[in-house]
Structure formats: C-alpha cells, structure tokens
DSSP file (Angstrom, degrees, kcal/mol; ACC not computed):
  #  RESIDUE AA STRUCTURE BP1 BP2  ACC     N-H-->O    O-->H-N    N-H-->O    O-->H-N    TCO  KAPPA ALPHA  PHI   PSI    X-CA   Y-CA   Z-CA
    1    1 A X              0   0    0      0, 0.0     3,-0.1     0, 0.0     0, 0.0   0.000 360.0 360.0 360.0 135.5   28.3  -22.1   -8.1
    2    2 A X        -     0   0    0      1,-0.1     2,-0.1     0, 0.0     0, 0.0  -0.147 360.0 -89.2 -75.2-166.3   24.9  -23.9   -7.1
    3    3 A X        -     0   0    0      1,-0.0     2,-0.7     0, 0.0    -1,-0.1  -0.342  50.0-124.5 -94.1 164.7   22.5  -25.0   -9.8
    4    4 A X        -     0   0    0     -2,-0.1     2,-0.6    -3,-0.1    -1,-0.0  -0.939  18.4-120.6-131.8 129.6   20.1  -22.1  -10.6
    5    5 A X        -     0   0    0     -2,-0.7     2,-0.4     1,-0.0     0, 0.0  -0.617  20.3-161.4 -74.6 112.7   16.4  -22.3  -10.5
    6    6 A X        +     0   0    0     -2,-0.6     2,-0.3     2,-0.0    -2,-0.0  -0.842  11.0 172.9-100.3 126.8   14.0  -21.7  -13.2
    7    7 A X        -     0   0    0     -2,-0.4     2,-0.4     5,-0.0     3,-0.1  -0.885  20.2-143.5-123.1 177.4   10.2  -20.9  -13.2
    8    8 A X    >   -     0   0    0     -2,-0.3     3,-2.6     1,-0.1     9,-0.0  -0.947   2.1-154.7-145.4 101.6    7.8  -20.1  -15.6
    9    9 A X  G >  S+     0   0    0     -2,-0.4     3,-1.2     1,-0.3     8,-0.1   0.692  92.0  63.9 -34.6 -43.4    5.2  -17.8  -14.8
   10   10 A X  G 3  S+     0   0    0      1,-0.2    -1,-0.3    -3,-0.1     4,-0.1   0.763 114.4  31.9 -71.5 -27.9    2.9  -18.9  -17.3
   11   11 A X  G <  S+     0   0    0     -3,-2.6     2,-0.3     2,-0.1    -1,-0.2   0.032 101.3  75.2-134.5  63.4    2.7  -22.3  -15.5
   12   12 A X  S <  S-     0   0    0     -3,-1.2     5,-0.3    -5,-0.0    -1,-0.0  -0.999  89.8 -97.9-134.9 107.5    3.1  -21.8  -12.1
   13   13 A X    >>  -     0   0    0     -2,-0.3     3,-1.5     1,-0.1     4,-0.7  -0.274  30.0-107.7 -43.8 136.4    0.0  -20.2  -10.1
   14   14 A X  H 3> S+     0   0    0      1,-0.3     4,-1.9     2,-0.2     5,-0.1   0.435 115.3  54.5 -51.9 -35.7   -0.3  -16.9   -9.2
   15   15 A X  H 3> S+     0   0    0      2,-0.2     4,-2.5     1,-0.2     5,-0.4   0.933 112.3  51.5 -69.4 -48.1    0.3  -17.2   -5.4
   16   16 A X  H <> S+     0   0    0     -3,-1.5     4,-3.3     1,-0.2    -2,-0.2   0.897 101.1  51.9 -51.0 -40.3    3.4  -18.7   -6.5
   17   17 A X  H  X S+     0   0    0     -4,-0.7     4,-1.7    -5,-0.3    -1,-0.2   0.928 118.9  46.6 -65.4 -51.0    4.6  -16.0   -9.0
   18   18 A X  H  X S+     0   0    0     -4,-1.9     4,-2.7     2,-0.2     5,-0.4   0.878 110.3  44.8 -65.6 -26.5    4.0  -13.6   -5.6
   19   19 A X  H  X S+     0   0    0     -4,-2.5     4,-2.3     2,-0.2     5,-0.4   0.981 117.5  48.1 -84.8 -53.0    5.6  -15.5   -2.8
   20   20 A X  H  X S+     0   0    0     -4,-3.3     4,-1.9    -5,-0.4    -2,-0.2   0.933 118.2  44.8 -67.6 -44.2    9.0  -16.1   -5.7
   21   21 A X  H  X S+     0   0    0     -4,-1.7     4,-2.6     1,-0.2    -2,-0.2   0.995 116.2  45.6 -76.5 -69.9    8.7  -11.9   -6.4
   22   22 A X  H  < S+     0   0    0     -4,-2.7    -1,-0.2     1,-0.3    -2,-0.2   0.913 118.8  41.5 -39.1 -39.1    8.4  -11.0   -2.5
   23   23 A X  H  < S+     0   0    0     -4,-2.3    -1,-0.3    -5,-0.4     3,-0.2   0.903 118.3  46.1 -80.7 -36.7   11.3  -13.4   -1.5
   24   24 A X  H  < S+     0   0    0     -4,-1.9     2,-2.2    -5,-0.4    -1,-0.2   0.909  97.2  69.1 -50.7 -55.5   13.3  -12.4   -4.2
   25   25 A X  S  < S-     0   0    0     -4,-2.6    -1,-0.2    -5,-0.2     2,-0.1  -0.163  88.5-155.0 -55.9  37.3   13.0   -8.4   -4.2
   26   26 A X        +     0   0    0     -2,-2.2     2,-0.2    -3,-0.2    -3,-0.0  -0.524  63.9  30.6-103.3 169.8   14.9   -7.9   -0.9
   27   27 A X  S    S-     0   0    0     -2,-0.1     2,-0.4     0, 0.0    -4,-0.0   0.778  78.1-163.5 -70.6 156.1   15.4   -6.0    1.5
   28   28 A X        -     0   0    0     -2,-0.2    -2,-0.1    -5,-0.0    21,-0.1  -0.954   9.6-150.8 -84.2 100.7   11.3   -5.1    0.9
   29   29 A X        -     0   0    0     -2,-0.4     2,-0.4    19,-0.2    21,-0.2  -0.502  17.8-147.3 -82.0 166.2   10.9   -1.4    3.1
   30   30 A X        -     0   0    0     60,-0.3    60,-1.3    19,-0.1     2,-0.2  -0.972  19.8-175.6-144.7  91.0    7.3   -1.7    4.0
   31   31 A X  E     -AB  47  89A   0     16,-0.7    16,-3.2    -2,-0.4    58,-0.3  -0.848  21.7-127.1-133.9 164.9    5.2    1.5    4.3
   32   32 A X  E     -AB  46  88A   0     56,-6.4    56,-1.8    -2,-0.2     2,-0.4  -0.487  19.4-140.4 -91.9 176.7    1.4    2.3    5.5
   33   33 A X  E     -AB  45  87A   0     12,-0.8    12,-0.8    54,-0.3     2,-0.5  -0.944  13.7-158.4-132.3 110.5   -0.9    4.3    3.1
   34   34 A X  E     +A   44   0A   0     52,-6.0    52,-0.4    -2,-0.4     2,-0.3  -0.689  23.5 158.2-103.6 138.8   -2.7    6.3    5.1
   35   35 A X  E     -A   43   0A   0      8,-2.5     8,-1.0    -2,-0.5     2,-0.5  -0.986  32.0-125.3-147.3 158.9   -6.4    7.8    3.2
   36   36 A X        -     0   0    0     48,-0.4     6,-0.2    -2,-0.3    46,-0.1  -0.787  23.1-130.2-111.0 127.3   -9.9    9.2    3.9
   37   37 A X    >   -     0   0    0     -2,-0.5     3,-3.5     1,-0.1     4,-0.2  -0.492  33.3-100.7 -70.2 132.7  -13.0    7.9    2.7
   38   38 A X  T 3  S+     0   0    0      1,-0.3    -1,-0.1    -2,-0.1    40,-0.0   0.780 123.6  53.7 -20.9 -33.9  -15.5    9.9    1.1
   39   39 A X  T 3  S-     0   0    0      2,-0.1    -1,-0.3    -3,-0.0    -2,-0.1   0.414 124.7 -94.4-117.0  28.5  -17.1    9.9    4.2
   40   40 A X  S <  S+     0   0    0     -3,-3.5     2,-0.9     1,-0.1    -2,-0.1   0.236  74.6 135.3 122.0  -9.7  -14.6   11.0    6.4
   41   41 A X        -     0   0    0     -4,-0.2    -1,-0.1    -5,-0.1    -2,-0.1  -0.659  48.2-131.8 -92.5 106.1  -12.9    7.7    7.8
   42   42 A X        -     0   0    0     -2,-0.9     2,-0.3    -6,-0.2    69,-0.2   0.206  24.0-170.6 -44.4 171.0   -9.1    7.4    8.1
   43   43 A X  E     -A   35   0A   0     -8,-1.0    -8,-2.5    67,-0.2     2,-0.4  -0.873   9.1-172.7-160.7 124.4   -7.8    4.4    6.7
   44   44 A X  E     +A   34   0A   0     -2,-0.3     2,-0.3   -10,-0.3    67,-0.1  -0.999  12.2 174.3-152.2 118.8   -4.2    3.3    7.2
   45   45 A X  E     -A   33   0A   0    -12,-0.8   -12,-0.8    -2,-0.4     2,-0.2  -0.989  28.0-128.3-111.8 137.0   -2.8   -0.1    5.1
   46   46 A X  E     +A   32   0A   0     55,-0.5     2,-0.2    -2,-0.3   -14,-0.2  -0.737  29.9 169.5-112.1 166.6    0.3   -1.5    4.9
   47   47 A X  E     -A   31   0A   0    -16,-3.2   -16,-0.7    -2,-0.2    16,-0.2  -0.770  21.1-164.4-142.6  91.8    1.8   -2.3    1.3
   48   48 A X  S    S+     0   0    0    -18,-0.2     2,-0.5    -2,-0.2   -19,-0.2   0.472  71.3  96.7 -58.4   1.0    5.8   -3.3    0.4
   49   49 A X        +     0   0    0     14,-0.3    14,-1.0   -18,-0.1     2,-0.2  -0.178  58.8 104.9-108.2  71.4    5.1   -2.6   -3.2
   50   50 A X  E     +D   62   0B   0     -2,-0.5     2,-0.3   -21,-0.2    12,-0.2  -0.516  34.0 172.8-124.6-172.1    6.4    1.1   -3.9
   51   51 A X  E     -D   61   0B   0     10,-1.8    10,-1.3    -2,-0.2     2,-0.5  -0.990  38.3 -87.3-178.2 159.4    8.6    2.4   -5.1
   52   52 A X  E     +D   60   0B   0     -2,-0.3     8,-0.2     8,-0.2     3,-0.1  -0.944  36.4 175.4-103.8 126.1   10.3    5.8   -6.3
   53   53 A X  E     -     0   0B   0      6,-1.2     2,-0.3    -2,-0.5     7,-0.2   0.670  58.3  -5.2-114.6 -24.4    9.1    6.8  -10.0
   54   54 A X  E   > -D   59   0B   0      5,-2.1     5,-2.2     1,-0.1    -1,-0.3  -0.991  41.9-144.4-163.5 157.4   10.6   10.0  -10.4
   55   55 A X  T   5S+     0   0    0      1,-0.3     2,-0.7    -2,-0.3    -1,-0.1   0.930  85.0  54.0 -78.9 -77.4   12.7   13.2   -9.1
   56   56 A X  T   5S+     0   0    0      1,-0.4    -1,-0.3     2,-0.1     2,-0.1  -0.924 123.6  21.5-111.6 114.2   11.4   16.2  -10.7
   57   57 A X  T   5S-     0   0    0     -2,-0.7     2,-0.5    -3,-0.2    -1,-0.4   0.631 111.3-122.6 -90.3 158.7    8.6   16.2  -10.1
   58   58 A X  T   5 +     0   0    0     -2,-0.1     2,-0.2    -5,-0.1    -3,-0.2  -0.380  44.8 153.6 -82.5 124.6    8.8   13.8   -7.0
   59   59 A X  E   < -D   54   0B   0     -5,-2.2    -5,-2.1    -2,-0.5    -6,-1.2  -0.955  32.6-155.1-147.8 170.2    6.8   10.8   -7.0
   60   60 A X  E     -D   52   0B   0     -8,-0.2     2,-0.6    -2,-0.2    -8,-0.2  -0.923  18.0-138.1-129.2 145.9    6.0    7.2   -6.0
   61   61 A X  E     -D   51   0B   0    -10,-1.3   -10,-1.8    -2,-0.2     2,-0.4  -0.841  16.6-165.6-103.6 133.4    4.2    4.3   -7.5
   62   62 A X  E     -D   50   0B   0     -2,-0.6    95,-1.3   -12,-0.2     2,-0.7  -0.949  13.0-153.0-114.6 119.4    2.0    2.4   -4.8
   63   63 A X  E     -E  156   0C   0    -14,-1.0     2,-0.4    -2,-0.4   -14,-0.3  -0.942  11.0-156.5-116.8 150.8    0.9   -0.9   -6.3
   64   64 A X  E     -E  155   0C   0     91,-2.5    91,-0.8    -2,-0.7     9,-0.1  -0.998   8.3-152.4-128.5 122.0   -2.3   -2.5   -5.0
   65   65 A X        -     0   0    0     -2,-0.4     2,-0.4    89,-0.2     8,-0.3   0.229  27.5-109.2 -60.2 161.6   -3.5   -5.7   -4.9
   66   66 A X        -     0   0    0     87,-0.2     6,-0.2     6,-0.1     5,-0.2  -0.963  38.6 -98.7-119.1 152.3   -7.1   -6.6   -4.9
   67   67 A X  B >>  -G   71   0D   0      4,-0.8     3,-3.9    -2,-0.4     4,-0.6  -0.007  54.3 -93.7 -59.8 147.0   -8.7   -8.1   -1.7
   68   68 A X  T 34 S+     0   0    0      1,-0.3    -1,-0.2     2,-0.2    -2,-0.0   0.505 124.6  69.6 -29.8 -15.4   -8.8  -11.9   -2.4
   69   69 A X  T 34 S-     0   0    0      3,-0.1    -1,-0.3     2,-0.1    -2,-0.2   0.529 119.9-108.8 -82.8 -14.5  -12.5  -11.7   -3.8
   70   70 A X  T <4 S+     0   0    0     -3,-3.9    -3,-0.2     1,-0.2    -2,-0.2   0.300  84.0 132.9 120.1   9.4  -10.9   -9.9   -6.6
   71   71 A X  B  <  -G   67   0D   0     -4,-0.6    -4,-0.8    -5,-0.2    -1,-0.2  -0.268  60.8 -92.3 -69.8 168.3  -12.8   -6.6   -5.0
   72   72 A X        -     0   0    0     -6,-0.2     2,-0.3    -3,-0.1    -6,-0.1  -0.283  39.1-108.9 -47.4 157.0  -10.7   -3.0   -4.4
   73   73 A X    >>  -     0   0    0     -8,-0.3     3,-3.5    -7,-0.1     4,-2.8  -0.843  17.4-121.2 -97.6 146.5   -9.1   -2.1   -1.4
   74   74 A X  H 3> S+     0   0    0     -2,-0.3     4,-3.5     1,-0.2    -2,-0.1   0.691 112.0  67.5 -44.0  -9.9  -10.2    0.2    0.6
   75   75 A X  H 3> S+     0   0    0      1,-0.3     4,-1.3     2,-0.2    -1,-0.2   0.729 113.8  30.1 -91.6 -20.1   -6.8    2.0    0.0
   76   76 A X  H <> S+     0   0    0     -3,-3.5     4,-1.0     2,-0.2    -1,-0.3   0.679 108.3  62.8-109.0  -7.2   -7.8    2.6   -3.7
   77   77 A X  H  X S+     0   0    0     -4,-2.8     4,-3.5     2,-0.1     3,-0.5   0.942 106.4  47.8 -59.1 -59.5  -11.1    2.9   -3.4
   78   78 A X  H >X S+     0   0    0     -4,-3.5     3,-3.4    -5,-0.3     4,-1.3   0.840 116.4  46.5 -55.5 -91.8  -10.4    6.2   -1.0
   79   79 A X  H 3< S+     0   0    0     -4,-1.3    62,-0.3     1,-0.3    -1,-0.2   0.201 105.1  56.6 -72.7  15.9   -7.9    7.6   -3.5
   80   80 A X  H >< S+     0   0    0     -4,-1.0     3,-0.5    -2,-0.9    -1,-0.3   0.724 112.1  41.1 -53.0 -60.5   -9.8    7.0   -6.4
   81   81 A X  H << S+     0   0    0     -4,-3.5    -2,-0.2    -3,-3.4    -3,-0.1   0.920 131.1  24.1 -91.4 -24.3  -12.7    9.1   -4.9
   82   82 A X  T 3< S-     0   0    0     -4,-1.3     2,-2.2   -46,-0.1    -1,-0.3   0.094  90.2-130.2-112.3  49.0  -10.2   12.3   -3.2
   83   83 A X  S <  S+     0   0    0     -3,-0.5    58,-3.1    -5,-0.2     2,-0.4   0.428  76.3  99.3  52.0   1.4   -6.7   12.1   -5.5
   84   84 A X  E     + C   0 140A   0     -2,-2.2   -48,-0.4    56,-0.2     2,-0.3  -0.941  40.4 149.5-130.0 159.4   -4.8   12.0   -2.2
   85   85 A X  E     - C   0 139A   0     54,-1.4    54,-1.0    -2,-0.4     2,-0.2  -0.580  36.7-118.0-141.8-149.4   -3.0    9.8    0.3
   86   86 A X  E     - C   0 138A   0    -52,-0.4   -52,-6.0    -2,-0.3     2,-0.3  -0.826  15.7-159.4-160.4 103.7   -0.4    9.7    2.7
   87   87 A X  E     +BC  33 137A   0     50,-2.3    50,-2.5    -2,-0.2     2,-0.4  -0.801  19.2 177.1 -83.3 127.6    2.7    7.2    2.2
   88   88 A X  E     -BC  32 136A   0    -56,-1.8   -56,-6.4    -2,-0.3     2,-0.5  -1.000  26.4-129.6-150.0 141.3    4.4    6.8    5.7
   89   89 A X  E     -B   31   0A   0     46,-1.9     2,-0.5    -2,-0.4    46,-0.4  -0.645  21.4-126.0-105.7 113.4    7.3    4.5    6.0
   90   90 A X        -     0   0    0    -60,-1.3     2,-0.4    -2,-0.5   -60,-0.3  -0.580  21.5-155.6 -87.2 137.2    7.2    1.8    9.0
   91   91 A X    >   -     0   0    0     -2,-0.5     3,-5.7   -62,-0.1     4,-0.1  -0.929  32.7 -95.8-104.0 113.2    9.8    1.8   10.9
   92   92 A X  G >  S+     0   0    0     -2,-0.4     3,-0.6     1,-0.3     4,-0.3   0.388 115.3  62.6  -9.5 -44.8   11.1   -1.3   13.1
   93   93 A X  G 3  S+     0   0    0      1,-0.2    -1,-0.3    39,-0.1     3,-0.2   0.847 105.5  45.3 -45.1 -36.9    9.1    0.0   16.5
   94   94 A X  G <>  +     0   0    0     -3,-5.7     4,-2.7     1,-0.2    -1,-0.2   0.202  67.9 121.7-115.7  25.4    5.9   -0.3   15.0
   95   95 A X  H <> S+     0   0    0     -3,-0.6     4,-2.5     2,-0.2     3,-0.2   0.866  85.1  56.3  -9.5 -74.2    6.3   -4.0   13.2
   96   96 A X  H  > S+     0   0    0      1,-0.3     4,-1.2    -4,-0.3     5,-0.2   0.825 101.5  45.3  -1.0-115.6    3.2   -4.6   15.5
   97   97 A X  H  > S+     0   0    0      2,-0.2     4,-2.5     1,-0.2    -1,-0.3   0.683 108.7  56.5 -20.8 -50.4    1.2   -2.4   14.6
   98   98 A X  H >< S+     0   0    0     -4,-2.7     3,-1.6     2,-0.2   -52,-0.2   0.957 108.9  50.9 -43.5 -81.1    1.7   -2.9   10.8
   99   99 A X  H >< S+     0   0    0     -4,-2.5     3,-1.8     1,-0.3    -2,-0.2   0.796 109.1  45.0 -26.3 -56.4    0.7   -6.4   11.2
  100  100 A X  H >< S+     0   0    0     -4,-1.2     3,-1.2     1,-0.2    -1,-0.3   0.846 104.5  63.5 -82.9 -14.6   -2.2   -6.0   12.9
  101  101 A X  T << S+     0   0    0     -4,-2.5   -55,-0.5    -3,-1.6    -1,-0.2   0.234  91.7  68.4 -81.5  34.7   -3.3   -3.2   10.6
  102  102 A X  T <   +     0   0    0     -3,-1.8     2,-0.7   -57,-0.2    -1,-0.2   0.426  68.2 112.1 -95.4  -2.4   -3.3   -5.9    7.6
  103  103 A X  S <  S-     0   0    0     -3,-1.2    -1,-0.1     1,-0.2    -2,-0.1   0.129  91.0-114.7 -92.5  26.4   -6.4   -7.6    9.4
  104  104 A X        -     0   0    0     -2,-0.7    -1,-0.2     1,-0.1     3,-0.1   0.907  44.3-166.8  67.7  33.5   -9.0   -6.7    6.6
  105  105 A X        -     0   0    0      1,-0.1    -1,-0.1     2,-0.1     6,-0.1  -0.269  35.7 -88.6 -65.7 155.1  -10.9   -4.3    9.3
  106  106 A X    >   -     0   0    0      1,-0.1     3,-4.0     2,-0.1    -1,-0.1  -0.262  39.1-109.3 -63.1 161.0  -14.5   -3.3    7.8
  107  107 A X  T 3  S+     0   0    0      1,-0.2    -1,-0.1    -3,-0.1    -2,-0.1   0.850 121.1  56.9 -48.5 -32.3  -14.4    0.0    5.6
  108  108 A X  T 3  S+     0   0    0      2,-0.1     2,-0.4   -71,-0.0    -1,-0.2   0.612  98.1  82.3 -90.2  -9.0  -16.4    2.2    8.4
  109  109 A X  S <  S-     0   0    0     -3,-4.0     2,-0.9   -68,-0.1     3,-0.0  -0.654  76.1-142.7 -97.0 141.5  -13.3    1.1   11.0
  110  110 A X    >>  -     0   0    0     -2,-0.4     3,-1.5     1,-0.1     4,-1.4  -0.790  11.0-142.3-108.5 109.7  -10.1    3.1   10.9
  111  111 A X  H 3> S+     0   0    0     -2,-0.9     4,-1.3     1,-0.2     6,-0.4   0.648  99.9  71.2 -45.0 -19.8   -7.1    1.0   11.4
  112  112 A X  H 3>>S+     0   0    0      2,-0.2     4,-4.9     3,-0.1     5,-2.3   0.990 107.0  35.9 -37.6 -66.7   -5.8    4.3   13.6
  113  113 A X  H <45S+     0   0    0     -3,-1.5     3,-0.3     1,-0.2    -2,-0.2   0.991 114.4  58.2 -62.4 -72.0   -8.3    3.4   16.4
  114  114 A X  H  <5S+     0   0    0     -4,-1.4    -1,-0.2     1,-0.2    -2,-0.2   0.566 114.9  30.5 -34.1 -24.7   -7.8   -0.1   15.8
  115  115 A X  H  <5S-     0   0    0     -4,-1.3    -1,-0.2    -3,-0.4    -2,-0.2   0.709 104.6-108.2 -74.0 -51.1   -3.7   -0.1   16.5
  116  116 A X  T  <5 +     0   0    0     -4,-4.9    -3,-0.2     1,-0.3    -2,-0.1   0.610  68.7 155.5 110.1   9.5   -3.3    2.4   18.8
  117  117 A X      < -     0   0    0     -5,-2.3     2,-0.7    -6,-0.4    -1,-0.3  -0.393  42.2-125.8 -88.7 156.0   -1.8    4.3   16.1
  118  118 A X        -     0   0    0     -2,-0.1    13,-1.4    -3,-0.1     2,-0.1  -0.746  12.5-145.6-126.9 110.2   -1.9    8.2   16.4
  119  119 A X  E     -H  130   0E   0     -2,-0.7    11,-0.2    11,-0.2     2,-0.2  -0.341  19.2-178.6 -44.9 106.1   -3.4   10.1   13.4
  120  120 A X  E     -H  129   0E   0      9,-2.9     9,-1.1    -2,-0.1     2,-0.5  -0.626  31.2-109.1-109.8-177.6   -1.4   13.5   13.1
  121  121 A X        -     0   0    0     -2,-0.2     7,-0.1     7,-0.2     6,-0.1  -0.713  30.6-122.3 -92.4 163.0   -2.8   16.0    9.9
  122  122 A X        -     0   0    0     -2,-0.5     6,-0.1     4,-0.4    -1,-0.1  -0.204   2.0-130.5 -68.5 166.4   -1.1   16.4    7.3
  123  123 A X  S    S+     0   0    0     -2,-0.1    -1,-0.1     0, 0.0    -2,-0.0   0.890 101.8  14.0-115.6 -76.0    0.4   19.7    5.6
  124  124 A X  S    S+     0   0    0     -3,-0.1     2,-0.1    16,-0.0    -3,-0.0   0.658 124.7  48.1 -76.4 -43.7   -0.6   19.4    1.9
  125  125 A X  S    S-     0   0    0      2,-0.2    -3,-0.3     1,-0.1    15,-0.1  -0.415  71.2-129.8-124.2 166.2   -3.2   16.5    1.9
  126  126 A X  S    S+     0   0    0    -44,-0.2    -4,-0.4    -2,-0.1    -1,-0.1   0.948  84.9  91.6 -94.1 -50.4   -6.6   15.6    4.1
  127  127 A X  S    S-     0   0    0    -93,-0.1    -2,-0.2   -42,-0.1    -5,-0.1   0.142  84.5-107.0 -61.6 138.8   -5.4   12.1    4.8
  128  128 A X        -     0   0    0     -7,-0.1     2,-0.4    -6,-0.1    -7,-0.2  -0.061  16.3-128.7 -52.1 165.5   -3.2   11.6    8.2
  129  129 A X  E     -H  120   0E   0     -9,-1.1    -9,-2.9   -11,-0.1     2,-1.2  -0.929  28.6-115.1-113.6 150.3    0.4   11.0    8.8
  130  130 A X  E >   -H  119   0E   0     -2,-0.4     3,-2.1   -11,-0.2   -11,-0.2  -0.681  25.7-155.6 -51.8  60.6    1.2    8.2   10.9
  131  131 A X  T 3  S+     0   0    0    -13,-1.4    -1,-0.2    -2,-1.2   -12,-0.1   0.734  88.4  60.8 -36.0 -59.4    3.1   10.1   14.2
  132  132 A X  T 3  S+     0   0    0    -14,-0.1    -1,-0.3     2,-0.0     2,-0.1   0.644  95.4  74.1 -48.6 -29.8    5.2    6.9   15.2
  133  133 A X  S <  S-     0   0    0     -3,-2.1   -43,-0.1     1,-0.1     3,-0.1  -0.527  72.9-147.6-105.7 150.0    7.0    6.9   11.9
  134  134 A X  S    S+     0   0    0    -45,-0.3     2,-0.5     1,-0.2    -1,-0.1   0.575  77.9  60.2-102.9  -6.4    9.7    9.5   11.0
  135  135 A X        +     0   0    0    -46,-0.4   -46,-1.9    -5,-0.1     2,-0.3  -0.972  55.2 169.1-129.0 136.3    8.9    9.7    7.2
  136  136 A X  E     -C   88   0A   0     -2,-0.5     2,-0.6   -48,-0.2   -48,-0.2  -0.976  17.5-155.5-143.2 131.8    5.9   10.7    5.5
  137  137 A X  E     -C   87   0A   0    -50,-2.5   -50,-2.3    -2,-0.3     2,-0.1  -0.886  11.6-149.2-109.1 100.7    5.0   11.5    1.7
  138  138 A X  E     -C   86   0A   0     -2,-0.6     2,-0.4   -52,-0.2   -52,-0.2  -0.423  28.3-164.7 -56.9 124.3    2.3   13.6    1.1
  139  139 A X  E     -C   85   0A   0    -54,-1.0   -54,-1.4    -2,-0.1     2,-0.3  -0.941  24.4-164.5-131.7 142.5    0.5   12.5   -2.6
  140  140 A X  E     -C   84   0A   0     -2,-0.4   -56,-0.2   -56,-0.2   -57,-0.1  -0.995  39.3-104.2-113.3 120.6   -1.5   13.5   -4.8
  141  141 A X        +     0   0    0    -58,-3.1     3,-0.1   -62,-0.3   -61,-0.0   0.218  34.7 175.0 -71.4 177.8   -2.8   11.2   -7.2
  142  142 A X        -     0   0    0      1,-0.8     2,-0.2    15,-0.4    -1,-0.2   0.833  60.5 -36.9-117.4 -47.3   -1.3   11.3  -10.4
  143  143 A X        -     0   0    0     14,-0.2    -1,-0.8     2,-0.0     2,-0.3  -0.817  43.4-128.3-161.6-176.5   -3.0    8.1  -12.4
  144  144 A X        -     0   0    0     -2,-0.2     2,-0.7    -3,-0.1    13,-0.2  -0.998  26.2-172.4-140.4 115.4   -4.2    4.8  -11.8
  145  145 A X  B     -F  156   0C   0     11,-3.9    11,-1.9    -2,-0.3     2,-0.2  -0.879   6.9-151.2-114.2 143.6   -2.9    2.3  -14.1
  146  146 A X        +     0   0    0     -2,-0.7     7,-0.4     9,-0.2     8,-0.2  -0.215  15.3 170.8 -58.8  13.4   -4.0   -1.3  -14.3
  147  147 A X        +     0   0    0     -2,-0.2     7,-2.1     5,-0.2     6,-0.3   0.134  28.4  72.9-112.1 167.0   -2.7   -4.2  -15.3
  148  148 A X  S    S-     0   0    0      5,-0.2     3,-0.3     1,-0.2     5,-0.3  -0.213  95.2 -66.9 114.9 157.3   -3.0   -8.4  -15.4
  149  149 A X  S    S+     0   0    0      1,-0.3    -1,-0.2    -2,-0.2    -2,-0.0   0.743 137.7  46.3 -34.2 -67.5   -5.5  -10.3  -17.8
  150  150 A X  S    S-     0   0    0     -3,-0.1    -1,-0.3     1,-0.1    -2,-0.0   0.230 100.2-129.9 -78.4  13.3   -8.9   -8.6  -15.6
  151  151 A X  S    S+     0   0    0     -3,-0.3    -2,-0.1     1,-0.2    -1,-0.1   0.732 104.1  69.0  32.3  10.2   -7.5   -5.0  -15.5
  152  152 A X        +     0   0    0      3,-0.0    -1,-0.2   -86,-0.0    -5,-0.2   0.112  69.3  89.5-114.6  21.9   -8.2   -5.1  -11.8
  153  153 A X  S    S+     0   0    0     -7,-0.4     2,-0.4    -5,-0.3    -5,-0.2   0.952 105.1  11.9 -82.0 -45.4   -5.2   -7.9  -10.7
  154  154 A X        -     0   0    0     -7,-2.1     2,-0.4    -8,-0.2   -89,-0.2  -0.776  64.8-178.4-117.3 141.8   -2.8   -4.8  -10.2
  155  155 A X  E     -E   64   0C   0    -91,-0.8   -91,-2.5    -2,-0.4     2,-0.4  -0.955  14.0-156.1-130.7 160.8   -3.1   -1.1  -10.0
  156  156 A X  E      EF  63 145C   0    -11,-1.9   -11,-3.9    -2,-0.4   -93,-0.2  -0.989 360.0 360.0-134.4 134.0   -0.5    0.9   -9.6
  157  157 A X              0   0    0    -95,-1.3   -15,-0.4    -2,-0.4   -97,-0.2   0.048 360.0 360.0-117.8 360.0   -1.6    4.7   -7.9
C-alpha cells in the first residue's frame, strides 16, 4: 500500500485546500446555472459544486464561490434578487461551450449569446433551460447559507 498523504487545511492556502477538494471529489458532473437578472438578462455559469440535498421535497444545493475580488457572482446575485434558477447538466457535446461560458463575461452580456448556446423557457421558472443538454432542474430558491471566516467565501443556494 503506498504511503498516504496528509494536509492540513489550516496551513496550506486556500487555492490549495480547492485544487486537493476538486481532484479528490471524482468523477465531478459539471452543470450550468442558468438565471435572469433583475433586469431581464439571461445568465448561464457553469459550477461542479452541487449536489442532491433531498427527496421529498426535491432539491439541490448549488455552492458558489465568489469572483476572485471576493465580489458575488452574477449567478447569486440574480437569485438572490428573483428566488429562481435553472440547473442544467452539461453533457460531453457541449465541453466547449462550458468552458468558454466561465470567461467572467460583463453582467449586461448573456453567456447564451456569447456560446452559441440556445435559451429554451422554462415550465415553472423565468430563467432558461439550456436546449443542448438533456437534463434540467427547475429551482426555486429555498435559502442562502454562508460560510468561511468572511460569510461571503461560500454560499450555498
């Protein structure tokens, strides 16, 4: 048996503590979060930290980072101000397209237009579903919880 590796969060830097979590946690499924801005501009991110929180009733925890200036993302900013979003699960065709809709676009651009991705509505919720992808979870939020040392390092939607 090889020798087994120990760190210790508490003195290892933060980037480190993510890059040992990502690499560790596998496989990671990968899904966009698709939302509308108060003013009316889709928004579509992709996020590998969800998860399924419960059956009855069915939900998922979305955890969100904050952009490297410690600010929100747009992704929580939008479902902070309308309680809904759209989870939609990327699927191997549209790698691309994920990738390039990580690229920090400003809030007033919609990562739709920007991909080539094609905005379909939704049944429940105002935000789009992702057409290319074959599963989509309509949400409504439920809370927003916080966590890390600043109460903005994490949320969880």
């Amino acid at each position: 048996m090889p020798d087994t590796l120990e760190f210790d969060p508490a003195v290892i830097d933060e980037r480190a503590v993510y890059c040992l979590l990502i690499g560790s946690v596998v496989p990671r499924p990968i899904g966009w979060a698709s939302t509308v801005s108060a003013r009316g501009v889709a928004n579509l991110a992709p996020f590998s930290f969800f998860t399924v929180v419960c059956v009855s009733p069915p939900m998922i925890s979305l955890r969100i980072l904050p952009k490297p200036d410690g600010s929100p993302k747009h992704t929580l900013k939008n479902v902070r101000e309308t309680g809904e979003f759209c989870f939609n699960v990327v699927t191997r065709p549209v790698w691309k397209q994920m990738v390039d809709s990580a690229n920090g676009f400003p809030e007033d651009d919609s990562e739709f237009a920007e991909t080539g991705l094609t905005p379909i509505p939704s049944v429940k919720v105002k935000p789009p579903r992702v057409k290319e992808v074959p599963i989509h979870f309509e949400c409504k939020l439920h809370q927003v919880l916080e966590f890390g040392p600043k109460r903005n390092s994490c949320s969880d939607v």
